[in-house]
C-alpha positions in Angstrom: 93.0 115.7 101.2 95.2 112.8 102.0 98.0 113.5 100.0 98.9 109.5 99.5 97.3 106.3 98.3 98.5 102.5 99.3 98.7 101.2 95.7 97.6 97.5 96.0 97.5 97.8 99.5 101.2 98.3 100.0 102.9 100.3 97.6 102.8 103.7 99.5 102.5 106.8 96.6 102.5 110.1 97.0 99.2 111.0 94.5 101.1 113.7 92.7 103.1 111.6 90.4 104.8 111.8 86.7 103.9 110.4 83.5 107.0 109.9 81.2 105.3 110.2 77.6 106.7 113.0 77.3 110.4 112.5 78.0 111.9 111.1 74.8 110.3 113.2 72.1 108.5 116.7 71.8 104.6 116.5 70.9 104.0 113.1 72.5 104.8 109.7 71.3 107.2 108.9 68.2 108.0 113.2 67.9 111.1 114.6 67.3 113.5 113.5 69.4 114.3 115.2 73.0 117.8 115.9 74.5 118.0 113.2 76.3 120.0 114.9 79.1 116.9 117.3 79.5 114.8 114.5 80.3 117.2 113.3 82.4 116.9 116.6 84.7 113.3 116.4 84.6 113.3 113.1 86.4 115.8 113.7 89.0 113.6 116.9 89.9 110.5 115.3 90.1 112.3 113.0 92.3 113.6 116.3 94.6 109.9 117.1 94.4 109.1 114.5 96.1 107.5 112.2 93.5 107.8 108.7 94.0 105.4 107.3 91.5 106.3 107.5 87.5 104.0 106.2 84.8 106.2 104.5 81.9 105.5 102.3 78.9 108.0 100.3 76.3 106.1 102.5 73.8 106.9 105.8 75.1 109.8 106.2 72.2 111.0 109.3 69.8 111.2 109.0 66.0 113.0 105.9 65.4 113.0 104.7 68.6 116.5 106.7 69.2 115.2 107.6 72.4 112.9 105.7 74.8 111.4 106.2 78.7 112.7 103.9 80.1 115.9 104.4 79.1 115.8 107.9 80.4 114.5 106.3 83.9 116.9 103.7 84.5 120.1 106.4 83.2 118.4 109.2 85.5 117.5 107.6 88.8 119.3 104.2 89.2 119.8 102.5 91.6 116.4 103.5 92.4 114.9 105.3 95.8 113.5 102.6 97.8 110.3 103.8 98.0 110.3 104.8 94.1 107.2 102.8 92.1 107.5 102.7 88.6 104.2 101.5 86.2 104.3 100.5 82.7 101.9 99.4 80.3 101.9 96.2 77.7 99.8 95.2 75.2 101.1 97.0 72.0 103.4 95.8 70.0 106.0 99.0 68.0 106.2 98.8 64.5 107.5 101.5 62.1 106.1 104.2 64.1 102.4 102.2 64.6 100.9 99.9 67.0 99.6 96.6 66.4 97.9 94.6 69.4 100.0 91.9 71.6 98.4 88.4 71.9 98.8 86.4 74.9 102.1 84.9 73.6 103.7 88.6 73.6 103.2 88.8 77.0 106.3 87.3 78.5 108.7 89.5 76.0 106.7 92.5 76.6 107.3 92.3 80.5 110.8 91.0 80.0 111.8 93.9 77.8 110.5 96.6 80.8 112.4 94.6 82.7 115.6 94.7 80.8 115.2 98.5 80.2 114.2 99.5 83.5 116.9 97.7 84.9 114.8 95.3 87.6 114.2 92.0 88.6 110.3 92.9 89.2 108.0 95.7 87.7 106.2 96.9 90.7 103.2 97.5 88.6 101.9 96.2 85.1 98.8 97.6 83.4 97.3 95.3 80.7 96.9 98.2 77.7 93.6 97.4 75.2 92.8 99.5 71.9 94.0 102.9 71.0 92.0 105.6 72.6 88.8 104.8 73.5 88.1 101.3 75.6 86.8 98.2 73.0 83.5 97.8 73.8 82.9 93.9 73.5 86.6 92.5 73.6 87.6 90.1 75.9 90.9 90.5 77.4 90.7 87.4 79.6 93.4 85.6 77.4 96.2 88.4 77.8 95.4 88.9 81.6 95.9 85.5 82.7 98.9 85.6 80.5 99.9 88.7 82.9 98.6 87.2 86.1 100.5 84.1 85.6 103.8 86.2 84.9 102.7 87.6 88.4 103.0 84.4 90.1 106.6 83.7 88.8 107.0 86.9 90.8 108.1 89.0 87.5 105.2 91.5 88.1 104.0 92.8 91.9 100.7 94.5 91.1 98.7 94.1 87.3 96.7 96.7 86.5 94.1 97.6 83.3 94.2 100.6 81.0 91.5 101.8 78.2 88.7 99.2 79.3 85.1 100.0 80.8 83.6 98.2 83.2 82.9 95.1 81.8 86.8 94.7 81.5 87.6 95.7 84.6 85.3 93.1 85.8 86.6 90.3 83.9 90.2 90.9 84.9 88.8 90.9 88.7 87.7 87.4 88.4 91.1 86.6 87.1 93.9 88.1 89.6 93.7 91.2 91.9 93.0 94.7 89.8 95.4 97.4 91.5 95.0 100.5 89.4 92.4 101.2 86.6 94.0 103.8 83.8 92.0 105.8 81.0 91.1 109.2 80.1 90.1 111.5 82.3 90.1 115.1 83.1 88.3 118.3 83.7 86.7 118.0 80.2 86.5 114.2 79.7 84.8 113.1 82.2 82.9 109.9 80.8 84.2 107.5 83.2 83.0 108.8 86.7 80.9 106.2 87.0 83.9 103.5 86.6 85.6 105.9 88.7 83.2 105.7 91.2 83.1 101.3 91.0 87.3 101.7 91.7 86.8 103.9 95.0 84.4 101.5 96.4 86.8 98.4 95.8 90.1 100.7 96.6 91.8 100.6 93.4 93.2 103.3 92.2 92.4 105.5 89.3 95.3 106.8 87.2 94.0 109.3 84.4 95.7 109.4 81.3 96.1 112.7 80.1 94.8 114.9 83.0 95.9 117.6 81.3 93.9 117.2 78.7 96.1 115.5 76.2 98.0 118.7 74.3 95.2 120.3 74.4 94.7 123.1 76.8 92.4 123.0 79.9 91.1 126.0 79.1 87.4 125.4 80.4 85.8 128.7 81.7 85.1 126.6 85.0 88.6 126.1 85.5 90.2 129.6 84.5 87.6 130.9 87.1 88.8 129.4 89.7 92.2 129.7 89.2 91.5 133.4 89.4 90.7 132.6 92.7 94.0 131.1 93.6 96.7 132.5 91.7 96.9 129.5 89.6 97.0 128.4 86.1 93.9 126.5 85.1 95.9 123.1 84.6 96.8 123.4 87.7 93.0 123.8 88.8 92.7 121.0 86.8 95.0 118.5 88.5 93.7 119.9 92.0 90.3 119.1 91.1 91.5 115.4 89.9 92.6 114.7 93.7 89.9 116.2 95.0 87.1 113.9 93.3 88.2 110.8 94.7 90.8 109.8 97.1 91.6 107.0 95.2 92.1 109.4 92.2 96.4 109.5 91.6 97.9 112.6 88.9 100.9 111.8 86.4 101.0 114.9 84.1 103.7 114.7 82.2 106.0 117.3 80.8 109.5 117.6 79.2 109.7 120.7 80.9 111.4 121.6 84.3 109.3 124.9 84.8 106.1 123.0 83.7 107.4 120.2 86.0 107.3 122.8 89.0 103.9 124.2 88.2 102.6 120.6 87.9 103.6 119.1 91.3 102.5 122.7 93.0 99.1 121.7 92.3 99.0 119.2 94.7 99.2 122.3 97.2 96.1 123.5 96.0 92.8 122.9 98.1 89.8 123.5 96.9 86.6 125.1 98.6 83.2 124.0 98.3 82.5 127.0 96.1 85.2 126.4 94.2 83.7 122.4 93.4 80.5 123.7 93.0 81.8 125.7 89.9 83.5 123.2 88.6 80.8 120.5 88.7 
């Protein structure tokens, strides 16, 4: 398994990365607050680890916003590695606790916020967030792109990328400004977009699942704990070993508040898996 990806054809990663939902609050997204200094700790580790590729958003914030991501990043690991790459997501505007979608006009002060809390002159890369959970079949996101791709050409944004969309989106964007990195659902027991999956590995953009751990719930699919019998592994960590192996354009950011959980996550990317061990898990 090649154990990096060139992300927009020069952004070397290392495909074991970190997602940062997680870091401000327990229980995902506007939770009770975390200590901050923990998730401090949890990013210079992952760092140790040899992570060089953390998944962010404006959004990712505690209950009442007391504690946010990106905060966390740029207290934690500024001035940043060299060869760090940090994403983050736009499209949803935060109020009292909800979303409501960006227009096109929200753009600019969506990006310049990352940019003011992250602590950089450019966001390496920028995915173009659409609905909640599941991609909105029908909706154009041309407008908003262009907004993006035109925040690109200032040079305020290196790579854009899409998040939550199906195919038709992902098509549209292409015909607007260079597509790095696709990101939706996807894991062991979601696994309704292998066949988007399969349209980014023949263009050679990468495919960042979004809760390849199955989203608080646990991957406890009999496939998986049978395998990781096999290894001496937990079946998450199957989990993420079998999101490398179906693509090599596939990258992992679990995410975890957690520096145990941290370590168990990033081992995973030791893991190779057999034929045998694929066959059961197909």
């Amino acid at each position: 398994m090649n154990d990096t990806f060139r992300l927009g054809g020069d952004l070397v990663v290392n495909r074991m990365g970190f997602g940062a939902m997680r870091l401000p609050s327990k229980g995902g997204m506007f939770g009770e607050a975390r200590d901050p200094e923990s998730g401090r700790a949890v990013l210079r580790r992952a760092v140790e680890l040899g992570v060089n590729h953390i998944d962010t958003a404006g959004f990712y914030l505690s209950a009442g916003s007391t504690v946010s991501a990106n905060a966390l990043i740029r207290e934690a690991l500024s001035p940043y590695p060299a060869d760090l790459v940090i994403a983050t997501k736009v499209g949803h505007i935060v109020r009292e606790g909800g979303f409501t979608q960006g227009t096109p006009a929200d753009m600019r002060s969506l990006v310049e916020a990352d940019l003011e809390s992250l602590g950089v002159d450019r966001l390496d890369l920028v995915y173009l967030r659409i609905g909640a959970m599941s991609p909105p079949h029908g909706e154009s996101l041309g407008a908003r792109f262009e907004a993006l791709a035109a925040l690109r050409e200032e040079g305020l944004i290196r790579h854009l990328g899409v998040s939550n969309v199906d195919a038709d989106h992902l098509a549209e964007a292409r015909t607007i400004a260079p597509v790095a990195a696709v990101q939706n659902q996807y894991h062991a027991a979601h696994r309704e977009d292998a066949e988007l999956l399969g349209v980014c590995e023949e263009a050679g953009i990468a495919f960042v699942p979004f809760f390849p751990l199955g989203g608080g719930r646990e991957l406890d699919d009999e496939r998986l704990v049978k395998v990781a019998a096999r290894h001496g592994a937990t079946a998450g960590q199957i989990g993420l070993a079998w999101l490398l192996a179906s693509s090599p354009v596939t990258l992992a950011i679990p995410g975890t508040g957690s520096p145990a959980h941290l370590e168990e996550n990033v081992a995973a990317a030791g893991i190779t898996l057999s034929d045998e061990d694929l066959a059961d898990l197909a």
